[in-house]
C-alpha positions in Angstrom: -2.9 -5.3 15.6 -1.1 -2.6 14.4 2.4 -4.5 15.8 1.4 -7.3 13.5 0.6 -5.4 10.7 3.8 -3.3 11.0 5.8 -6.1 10.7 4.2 -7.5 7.7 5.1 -3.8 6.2 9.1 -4.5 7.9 8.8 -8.1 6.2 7.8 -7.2 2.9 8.9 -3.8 1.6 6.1 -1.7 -0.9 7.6 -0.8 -4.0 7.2 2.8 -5.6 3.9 1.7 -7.5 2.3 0.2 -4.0 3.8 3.6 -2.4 2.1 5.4 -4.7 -1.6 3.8 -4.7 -1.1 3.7 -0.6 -0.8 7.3 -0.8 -3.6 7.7 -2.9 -5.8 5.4 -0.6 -4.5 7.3 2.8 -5.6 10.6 1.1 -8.8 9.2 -0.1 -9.5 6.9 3.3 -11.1 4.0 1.1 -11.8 3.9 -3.0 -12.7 1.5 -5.8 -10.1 1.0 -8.3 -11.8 3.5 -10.8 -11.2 6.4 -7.7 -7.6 5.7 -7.4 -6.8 5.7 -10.8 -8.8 9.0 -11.2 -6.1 10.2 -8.9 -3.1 9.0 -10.4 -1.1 11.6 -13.0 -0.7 11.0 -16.1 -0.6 8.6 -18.2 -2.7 7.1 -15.9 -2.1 2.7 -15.5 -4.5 0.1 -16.8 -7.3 -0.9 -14.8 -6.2 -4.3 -14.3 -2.6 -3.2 -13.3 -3.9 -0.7 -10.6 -6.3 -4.0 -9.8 -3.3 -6.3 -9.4 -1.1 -4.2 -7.2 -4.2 -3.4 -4.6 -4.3 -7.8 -4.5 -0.7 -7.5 -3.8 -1.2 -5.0 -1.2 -3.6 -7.3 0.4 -1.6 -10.4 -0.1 1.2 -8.0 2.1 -1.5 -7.7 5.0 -1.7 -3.5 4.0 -4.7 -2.9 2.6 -8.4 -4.6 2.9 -12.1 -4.4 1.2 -15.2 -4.3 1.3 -17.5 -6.4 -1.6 -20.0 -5.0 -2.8 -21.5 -7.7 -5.8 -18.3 -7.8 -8.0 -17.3 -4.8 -7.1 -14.4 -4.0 -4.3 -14.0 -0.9 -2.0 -10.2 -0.9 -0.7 -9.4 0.8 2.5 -6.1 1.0 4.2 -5.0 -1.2 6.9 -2.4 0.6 8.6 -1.8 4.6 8.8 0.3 6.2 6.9 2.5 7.3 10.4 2.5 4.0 11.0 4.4 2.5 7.3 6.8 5.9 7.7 7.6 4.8 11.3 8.5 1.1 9.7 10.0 2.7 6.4 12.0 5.0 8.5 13.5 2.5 11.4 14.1 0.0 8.2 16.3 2.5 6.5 18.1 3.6 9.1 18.8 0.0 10.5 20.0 -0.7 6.5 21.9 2.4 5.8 22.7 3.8 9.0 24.3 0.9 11.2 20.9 1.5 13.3 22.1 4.9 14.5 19.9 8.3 14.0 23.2 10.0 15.1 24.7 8.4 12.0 22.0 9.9 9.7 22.1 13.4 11.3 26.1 13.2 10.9 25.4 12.4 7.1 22.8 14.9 6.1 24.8 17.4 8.0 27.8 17.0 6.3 26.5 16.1 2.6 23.4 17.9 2.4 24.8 21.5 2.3 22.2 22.6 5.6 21.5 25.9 5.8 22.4 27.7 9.3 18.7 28.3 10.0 17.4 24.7 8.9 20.6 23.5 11.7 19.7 25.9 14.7 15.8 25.0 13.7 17.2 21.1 14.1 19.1 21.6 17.7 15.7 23.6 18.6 13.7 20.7 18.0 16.2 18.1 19.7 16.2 20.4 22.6 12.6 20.2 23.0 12.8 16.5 22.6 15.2 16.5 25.0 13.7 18.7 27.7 10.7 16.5 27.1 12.5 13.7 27.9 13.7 14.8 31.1 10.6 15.6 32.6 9.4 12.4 32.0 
């Protein structure tokens, strides 16, 4: 299940307003539409807009519900880990020519990194690394 549903998320990227009402539902775990607007800033969408992107977030195999009469409670589908892992591999595959070395060499270069956030970044590949090994 969650390869499939992965893919649908690789297949069919969410733009920033189904971002947005994803986040809302991973914070909230399931909601009507009425809870996730509640929890959207200011000034807050139309009910029936919120309403349409949560159908296309089904339609895109991401998000679910439950029926109650007319009513709909919507719950997420996959975990948020799971869309960043997805997001993540997409954009580096895009952007990166598929190579995490590639997108250290970029931030590390163009994203002024200060000496601490660096040794804090080889501390954490070391540990990956060591990890590896023992394996």
């Amino acid at each position: 299940m969650f390869v499939h549903h992965l893919i649908i998320v690789l297949m069919k990227e969410l733009t920033k307003a189904e971002e947005q009402i994803m986040q809302i539902l991973w914070n909230l775990k399931k909601g009507f539409v009425n809870d996730i607007i509640d929890h959207m800033p200011e000034p807050k969408p139309a009910y029936n807009t919120v309403s349409t992107i949560i159908r296309i977030l089904e339609n895109k195999g991401v998000v679910d519900h439950k029926a109650f009469g007319k009513t709909h409670e919507y719950f997420p589908l996959i975990t948020k880990e799971q869309y960043t892992r997805g997001f993540l591999n997409g954009f580096i595959t895009n952007y990166f020519s598929n190579s995490y070395k590639n997108l250290v060499s970029f931030f590390s270069k163009n994203e002024r990194l200060s000496t601490n956030e660096i040794e804090e970044i080889i501390e954490i590949l070391q540990a990956q690394l060591k990890e590896q090994k023992e394996k």
